[in-house]
N, C-alpha and C positions, 0 to 999 in steps of 0.2 A: 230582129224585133224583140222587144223587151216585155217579159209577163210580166202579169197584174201583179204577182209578188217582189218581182223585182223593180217594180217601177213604185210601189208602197213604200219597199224598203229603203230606195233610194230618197223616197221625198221623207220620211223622217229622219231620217242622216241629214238633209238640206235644211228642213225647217227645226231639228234639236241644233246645228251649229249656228243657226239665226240666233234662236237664245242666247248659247254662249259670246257668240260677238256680240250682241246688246249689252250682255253683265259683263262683259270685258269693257266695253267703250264705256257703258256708264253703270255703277255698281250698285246704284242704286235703284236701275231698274227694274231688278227683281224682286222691289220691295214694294214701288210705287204699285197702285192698280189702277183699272179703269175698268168701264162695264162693258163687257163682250156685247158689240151687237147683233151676236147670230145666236150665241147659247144664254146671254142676260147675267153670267156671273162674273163676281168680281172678280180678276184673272190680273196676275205679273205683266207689268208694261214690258220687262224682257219678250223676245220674240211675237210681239206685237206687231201686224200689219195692218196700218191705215189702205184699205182698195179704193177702187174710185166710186166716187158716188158719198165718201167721206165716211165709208164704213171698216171704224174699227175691229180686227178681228183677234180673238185670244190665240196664242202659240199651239193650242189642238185643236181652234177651228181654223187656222190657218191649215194646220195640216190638213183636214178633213177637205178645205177649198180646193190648196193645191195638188192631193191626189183627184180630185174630182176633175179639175183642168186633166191635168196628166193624163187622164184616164177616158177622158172627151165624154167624161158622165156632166158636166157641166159646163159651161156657158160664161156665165159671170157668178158676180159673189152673192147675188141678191138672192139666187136659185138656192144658194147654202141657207140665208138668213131664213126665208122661208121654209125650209127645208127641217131647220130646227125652231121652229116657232114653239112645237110642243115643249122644248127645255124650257124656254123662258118661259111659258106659260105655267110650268111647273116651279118654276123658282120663284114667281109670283104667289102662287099659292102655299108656297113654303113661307113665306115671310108670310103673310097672312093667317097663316096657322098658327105660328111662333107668337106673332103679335096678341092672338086670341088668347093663347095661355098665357102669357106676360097678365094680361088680365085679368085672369079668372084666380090666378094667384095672388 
């Protein structure tokens, strides 16, 4: 049987050669973005996985999933999504602050 450290270090060796096969098949992918729906930031379409349920995931929330799978700490993807709601909550409040000094200047 396989420790928590070696089953970690095998799913980022899995999910960084996701990446590079993205930017290999299309090279532009690691320029495109779209909006992580578990952490809310704008993240490289390389190593991007759509789960089911139609939930995009960024290439280190994928990781954070797929050790979670691996690791029978999770279920599906939505346990991640909620899991980090506080990021996105806080990247909301980032832009909202930004925006406030945009105007006060």
């Amino acid at each position: 049987m396989k420790s928590k450290e070696e089953i970690v270090e095998e799913m980022q060796q899995v999910v960084e050669q996701m990446r590079i096969d993205d930017i290999e098949e299309n090279p532009d992918s690691e320029f495109e973005t779209f909006e992580c729906d578990a952490c809310g930031q704008e993240k490289p379409l390389a190593g991007s996985v759509e789960y089911e349920g139609g939930y995009r995931l960024c290439n280190d929330c994928v990781l954070i999933a797929e050790t979670g799978f691996a690791l029978n700490k999770i279920k599906n993807v939505k346990e991640v999504i909620d899991a980090l709601e506080y990021k996105r909550l806080e990247g909301l409040c980032d832009i909202i602050k930004s925006e406030q000094q945009k105007e006060n200047n």
